[in-house]
TITORDREN-89763 format. One record per residue: residue in three letters; x, y, z of N, C-alpha, C in turn. Coordinates in steps of 0.05 Angstrom, whole numbers, plus 5000, padded with zeros to 4 digits. Each point is the difference from the previous one (the first is absolute). Layout:
ALAXYZXYZXYZ...
This chain:
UNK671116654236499150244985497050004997UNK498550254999497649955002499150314989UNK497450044990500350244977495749794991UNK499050344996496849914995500550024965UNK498049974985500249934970497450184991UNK499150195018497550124970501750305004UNK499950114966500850204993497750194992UNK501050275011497950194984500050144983UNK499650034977500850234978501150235015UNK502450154985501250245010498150244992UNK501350265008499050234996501050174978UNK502049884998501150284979502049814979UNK498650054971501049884981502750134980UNK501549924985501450064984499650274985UNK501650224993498250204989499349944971UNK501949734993499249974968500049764990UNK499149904986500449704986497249925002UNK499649724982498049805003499549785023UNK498350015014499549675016501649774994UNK502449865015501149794979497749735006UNK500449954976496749764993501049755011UNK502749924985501349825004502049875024UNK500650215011503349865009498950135048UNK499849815007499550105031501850225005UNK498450115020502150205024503149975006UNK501850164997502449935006499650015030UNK501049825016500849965025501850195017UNK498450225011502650155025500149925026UNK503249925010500049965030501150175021UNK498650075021500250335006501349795029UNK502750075005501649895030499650305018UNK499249875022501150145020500649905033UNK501550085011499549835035497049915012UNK499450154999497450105008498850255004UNK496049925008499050234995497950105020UNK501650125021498250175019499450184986UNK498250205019499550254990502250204996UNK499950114975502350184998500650124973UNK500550194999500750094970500349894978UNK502349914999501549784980497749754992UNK498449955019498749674999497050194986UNK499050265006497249974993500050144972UNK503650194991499649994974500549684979UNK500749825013500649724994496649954996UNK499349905023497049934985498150224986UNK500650354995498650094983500249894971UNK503149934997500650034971499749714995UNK499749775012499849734993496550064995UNK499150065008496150104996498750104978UNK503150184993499450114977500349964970UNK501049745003502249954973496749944978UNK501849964983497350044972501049685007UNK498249805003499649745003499949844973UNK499150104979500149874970502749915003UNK501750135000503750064986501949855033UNK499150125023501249995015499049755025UNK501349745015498949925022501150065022UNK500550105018501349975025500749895021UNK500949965006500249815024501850145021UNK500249965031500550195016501649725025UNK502750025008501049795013502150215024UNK498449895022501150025021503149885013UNK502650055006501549835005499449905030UNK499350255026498949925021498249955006UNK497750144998497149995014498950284984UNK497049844999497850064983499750415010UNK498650005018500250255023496550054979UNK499750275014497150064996499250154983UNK502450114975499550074974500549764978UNK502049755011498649744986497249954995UNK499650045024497749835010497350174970UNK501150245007497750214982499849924975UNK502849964992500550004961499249725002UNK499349785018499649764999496450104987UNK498950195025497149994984498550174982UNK502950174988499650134974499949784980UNK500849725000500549824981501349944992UNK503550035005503450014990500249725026UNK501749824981501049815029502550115009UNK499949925026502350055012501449685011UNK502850024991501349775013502050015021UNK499149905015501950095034501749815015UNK503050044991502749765002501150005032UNK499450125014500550105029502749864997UNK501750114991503149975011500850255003UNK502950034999501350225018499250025025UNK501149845012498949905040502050025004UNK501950235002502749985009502549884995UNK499550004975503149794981501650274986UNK501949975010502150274976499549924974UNK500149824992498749994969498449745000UNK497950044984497549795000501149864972UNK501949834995499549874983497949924984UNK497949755022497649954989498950074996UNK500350305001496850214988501549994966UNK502350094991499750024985498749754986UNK500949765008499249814983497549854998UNK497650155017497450025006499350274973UNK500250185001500750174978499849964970UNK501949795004500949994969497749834986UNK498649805026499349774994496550124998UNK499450265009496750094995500950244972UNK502450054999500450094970499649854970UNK500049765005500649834982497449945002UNK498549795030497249894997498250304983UNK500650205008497550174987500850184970UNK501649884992501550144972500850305006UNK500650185020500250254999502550034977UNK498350224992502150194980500850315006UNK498650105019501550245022500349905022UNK501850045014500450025027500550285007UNK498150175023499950305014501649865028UNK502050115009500450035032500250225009UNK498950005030499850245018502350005016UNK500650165007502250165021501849695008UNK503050035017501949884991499749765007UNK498849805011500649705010498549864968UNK497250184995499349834977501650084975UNK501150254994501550054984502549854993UNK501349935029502049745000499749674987UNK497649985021499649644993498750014977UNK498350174991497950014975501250014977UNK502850215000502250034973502249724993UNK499649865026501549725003498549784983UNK498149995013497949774985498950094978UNK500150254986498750014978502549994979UNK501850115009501849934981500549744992UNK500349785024500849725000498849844981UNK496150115008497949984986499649924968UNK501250304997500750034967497850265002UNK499050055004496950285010500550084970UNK498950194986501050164982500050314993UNK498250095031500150225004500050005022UNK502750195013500450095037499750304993UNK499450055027498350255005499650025036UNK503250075014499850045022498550355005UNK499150145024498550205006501750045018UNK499850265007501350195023499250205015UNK498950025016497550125016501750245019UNK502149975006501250225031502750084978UNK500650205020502950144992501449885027UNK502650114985502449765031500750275018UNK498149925020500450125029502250024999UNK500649715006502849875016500649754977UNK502450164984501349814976500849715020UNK499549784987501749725007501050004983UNK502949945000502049914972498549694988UNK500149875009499249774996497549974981UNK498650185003498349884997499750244965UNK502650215009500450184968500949734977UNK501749875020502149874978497449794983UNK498149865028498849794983497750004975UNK499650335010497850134976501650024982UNK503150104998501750064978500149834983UNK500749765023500749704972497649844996UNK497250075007498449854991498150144977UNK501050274998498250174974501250034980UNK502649744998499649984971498649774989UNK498149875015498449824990498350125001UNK499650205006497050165002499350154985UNK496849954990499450164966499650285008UNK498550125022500150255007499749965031UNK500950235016500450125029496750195006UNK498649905016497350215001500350075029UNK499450374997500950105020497550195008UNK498850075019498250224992499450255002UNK503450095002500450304995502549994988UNK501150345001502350044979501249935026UNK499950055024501550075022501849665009UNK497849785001501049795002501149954976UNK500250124973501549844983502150224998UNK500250125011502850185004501749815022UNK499949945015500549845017500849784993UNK498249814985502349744994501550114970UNK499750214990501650054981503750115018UNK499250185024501950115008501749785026UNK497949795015502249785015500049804988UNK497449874977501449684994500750034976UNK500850264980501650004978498549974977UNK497549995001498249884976499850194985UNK500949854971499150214976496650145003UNK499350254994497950254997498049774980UNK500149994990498749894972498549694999UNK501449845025498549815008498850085023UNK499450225008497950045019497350204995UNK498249845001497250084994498050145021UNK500050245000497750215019497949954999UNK498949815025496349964992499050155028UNK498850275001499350075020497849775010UNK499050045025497650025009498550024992UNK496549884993498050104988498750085029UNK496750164999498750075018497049984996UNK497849955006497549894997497850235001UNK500950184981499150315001497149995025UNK499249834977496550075003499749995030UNK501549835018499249885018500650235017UNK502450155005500350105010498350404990UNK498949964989499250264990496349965009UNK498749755002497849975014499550045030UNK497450215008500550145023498949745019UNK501050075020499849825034499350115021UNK499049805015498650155028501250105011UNK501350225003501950115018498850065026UNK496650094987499350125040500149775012UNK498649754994500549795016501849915013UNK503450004980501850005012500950185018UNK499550175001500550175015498649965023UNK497749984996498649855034500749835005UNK500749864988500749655002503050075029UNK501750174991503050034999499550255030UNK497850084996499850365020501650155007UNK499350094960501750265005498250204994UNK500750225015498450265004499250104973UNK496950074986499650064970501950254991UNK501650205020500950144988502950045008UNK501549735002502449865004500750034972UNK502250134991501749934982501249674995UNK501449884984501049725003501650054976UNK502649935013502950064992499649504988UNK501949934981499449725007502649874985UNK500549765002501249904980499249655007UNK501849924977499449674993502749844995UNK500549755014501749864995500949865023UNK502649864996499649775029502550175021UNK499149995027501350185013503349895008UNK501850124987503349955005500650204999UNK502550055004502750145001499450214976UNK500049834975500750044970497650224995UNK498049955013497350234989499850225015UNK501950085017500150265013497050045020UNK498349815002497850195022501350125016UNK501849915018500650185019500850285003UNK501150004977499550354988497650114989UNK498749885000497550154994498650005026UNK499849895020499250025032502350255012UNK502850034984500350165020499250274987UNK499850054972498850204982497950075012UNK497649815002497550115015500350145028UNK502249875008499250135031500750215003UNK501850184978500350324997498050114997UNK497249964988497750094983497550045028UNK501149845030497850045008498250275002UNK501750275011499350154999497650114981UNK501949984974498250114980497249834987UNK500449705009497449814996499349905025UNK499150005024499749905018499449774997UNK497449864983497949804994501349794980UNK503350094996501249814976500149715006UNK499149854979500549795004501549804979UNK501849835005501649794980498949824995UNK499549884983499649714994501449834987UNK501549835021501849814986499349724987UNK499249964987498949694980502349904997UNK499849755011502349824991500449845031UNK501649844999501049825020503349864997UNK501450005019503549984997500649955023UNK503049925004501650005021500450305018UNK498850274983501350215020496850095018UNK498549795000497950145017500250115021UNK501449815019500450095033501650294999UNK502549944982501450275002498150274997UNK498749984973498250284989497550025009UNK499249835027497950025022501450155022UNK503049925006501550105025500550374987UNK500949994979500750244991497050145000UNK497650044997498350054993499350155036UNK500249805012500149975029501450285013UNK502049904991502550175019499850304986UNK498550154971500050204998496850125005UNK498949845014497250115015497649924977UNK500349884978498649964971499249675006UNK499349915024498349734995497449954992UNK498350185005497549914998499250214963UNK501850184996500249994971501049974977UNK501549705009501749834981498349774999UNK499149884977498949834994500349824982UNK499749695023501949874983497849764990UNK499749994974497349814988501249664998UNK502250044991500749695009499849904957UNK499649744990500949974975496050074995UNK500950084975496750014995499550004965UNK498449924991499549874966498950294986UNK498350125010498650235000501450224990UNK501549994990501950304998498950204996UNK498749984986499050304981497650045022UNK498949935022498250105014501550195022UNK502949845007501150165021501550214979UNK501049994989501150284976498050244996UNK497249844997498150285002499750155020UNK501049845024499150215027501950155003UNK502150014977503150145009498950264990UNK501050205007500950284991501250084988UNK503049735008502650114989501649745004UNK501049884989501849724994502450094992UNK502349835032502650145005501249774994UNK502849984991501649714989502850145011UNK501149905027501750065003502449794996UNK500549844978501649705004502550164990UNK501049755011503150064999501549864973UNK499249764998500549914972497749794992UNK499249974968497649874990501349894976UNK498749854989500649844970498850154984UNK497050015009497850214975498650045023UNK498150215009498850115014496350024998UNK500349704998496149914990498550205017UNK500250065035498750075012499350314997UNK503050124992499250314991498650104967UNK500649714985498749974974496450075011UNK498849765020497249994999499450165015UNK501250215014500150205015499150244982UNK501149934980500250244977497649924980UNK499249814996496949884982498050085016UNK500949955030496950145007499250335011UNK501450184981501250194996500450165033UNK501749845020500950205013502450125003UNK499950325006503650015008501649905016UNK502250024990502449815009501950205009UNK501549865014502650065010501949825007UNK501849964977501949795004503550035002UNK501349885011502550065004501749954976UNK502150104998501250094975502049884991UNK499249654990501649824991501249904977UNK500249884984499549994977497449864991UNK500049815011497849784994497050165001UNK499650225016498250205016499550184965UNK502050014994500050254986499950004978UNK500749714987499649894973497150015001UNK497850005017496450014994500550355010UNK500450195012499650235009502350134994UNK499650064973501750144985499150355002UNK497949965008500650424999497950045023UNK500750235015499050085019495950054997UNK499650064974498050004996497649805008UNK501849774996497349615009501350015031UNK501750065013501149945022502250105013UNK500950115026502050055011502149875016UNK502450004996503049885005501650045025UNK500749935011500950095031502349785004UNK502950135011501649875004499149785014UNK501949724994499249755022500950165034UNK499049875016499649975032500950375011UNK497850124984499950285006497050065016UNK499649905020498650105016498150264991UNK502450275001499050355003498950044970UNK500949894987499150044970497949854994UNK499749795010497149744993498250205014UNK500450105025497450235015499550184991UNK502350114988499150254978498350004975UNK500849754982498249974987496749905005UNK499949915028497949895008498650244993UNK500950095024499150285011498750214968UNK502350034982498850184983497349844978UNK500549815009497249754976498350015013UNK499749995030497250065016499450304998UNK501450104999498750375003500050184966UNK500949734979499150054976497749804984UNK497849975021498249804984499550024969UNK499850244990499049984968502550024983UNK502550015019502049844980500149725001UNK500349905022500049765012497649814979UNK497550124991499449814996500350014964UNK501050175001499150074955504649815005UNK501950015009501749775010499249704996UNK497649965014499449764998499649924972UNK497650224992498749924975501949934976UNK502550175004501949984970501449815008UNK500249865028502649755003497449734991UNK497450055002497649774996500850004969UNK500250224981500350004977502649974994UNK502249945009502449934995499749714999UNK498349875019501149795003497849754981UNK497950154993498449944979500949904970UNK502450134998500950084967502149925001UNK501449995028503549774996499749785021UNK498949875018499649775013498149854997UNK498249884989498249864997500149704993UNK498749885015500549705005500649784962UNK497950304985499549884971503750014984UNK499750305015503250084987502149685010UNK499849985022502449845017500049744976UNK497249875008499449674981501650134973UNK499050124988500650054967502849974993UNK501750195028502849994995501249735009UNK498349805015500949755015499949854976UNK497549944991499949734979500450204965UNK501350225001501350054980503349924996UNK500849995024502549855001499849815003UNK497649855011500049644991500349984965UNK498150164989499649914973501850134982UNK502350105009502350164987502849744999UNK499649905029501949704996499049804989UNK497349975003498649764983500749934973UNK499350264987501850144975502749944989UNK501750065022502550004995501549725007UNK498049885014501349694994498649814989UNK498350134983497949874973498649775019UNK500050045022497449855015497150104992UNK499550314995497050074974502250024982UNK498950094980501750054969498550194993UNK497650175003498650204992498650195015UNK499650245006499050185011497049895007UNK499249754993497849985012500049665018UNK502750065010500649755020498949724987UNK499550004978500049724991502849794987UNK500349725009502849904995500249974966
């Protein structure tokens, strides 16, 4: 096991109480497989960055391998500990008992797990443990239900103090296949990093950088390219529009298994050289400014971060009409809805948001201000370590509203 040791004060503190004078940081251990780049992992190291550090320590444990959002929250100042098992065993015994045994060396009193392998071994060893607060997370809705894996969430949440999910949509879901009572499941959206995305970026550069024509429209979206996120409907959407935009161009950000395909498709409807594909990139909000118009054609999501920062850096949207989609784009006003894998309708709306610029952009502006006043990274923390200090409470681990024992 191996994990660096300097910590940095967090960002966002408790909304109420005193400094505790006396009594150290309660210990959180955040499980997950691991952490390439990817949704799930970079709200993982936002919110370990963020914790109010007085009250809270973190710690961040890999079961496989470190990957290169480890590596990051390693030099934000959070250790990371990296067990590299699960090498192909149907069940890893020894992880749990590697587990149980950095639960105990570091006193944790939360255990967080991410999506299902750490949710498994992590609810094993902390129970075994003795932990005194579990707090598994739930990031996707079930594509594709496994019974198995309904039943083992079933019988392991009644050791569990609450279920964190981060929409209604996924907690409709293990309420409706793994049986779980409503009331032990807790809604922590997504937070979003307003400022960051609302500060302007070089777009002409990018735009030279990328050469696209200065009076090229740019249709765009963000996320890793599969099945599940629909580009390919949005390549075939565009290629109805040539007429009416000649100079259109896509920009696809992100990197996945469906490249070759949505290069071949791109190909085969005459749209290669204005499909553009940027590959993984840190920069977001520079390629979001060069958009026009930010299209989300996915098929199914857990919470929808990418059409969230889509919407902070106030551009219009057009997203398909899911639930998960629709719990943030609730009225046509911040954004527009379009059946999933509807091609004629994703073009239509293209079509009417490019030839309505001064709706298109006063759209943006009220979905920038939507997401100002109900997503914010401050909102997310407050509701996170308000339910730390709501069980702390309730199992007289603090004894007073100002987290002292």
């Amino acid at each position: 096991m191996r994990s660096s040791r300097s910590i940095q004060p967090g960002a966002v503190d408790l909304p109420a109480g005193r400094v505790m004078a006396n009594r150290p940081p309660v210990t959180v251990l955040h499980l997950i497989s691991r952490l390439p780049p990817g949704g799930v992992e970079n709200q993982l190291r936002k919110v370990v960055r963020l914790y109010d550090r007085r009250r809270f320590r973190p710690i961040v444990c890999c079961l496989k391998e470190k990957g290169e959002v480890g590596e990051a929250i390693e030099r934000d100042g959070t250790p990371v500990v990296v067990l590299n098992r699960m090498q192909g065993h149907p069940f890893d015994v020894r992880l749990v008992f590697l587990l149980r045994r950095l639960m105990k060396e570091h006193r944790v009193t939360i255990v967080r797990t991410h999506q299902f392998h750490a949710n498994l071994y992590g609810r094993i060893a902390a129970i075994w443990a003795g932990v005194p607060i579990l707090l598994p997370s739930f990031h996707n809705t079930y594509a594709r239900r496994k019974r198995h894996r309904s039943l083992l969430n079933w019988l392991l949440a009644r050791w569990t103090d609450r279920l964190i999910t981060v929409s209604e949509a996924v907690k409709r879901d293990l309420v409706r296949y793994d049986h779980l009572p409503e009331g032990k499941i807790k809604v922590v959206h997504n937070g979003c990093d307003i400022d960051r995305f609302m500060k302007p970026s070089l777009k002409n550069d990018l735009r030279a950088a990328w050469k696209i024509p200065s009076d090229a429209p740019v249709i765009g979206t963000v996320g890793r390219l599969a099945k599940e996120k629909g580009q390919t409907i949005l390549i075939q959407a565009v290629s109805l529009l040539r007429s009416d935009f000649p100079n259109l161009r896509i920009l696809l950000v992100g990197e996945g298994p469906e490249r070759e395909t949505l290069e071949k498709e791109a190909a085969r409807l005459g749209l290669g050289d204005r499909v553009l594909f940027t590959g993984l990139q840190r920069e977001i909000p520079a390629f979001l400014a060069l958009m026009d118009l930010f299209a989300f054609p996915s098929l199914n999501e857990g919470f929808p971060n990418a059409l969230l920062e889509a919407m902070a850096a106030g551009k219009p949207v057009i997203a398909s009409d899911i639930p998960e989609n629709a719990e943030i784009l609730s009225s046509e006003k911040i954004g527009l809805r379009v059946p999933p894998n509807d091609a004629k309708t994703l073009a239509e709306q293209i079509r009417f948001l490019l030839k309505s610029p001064d709706e298109a952009r006063a759209m943006g502006k009220r979905a920038q201000e939507w997401v100002a006043s109900r997503f914010t990274d401050t909102k997310m923390m407050e509701e996170i370590q308000g339910l730390y200090k709501s069980l702390l409470l309730e199992k007289k681990i603090w004894r007073d509203e100002d987290g002292e024992a």
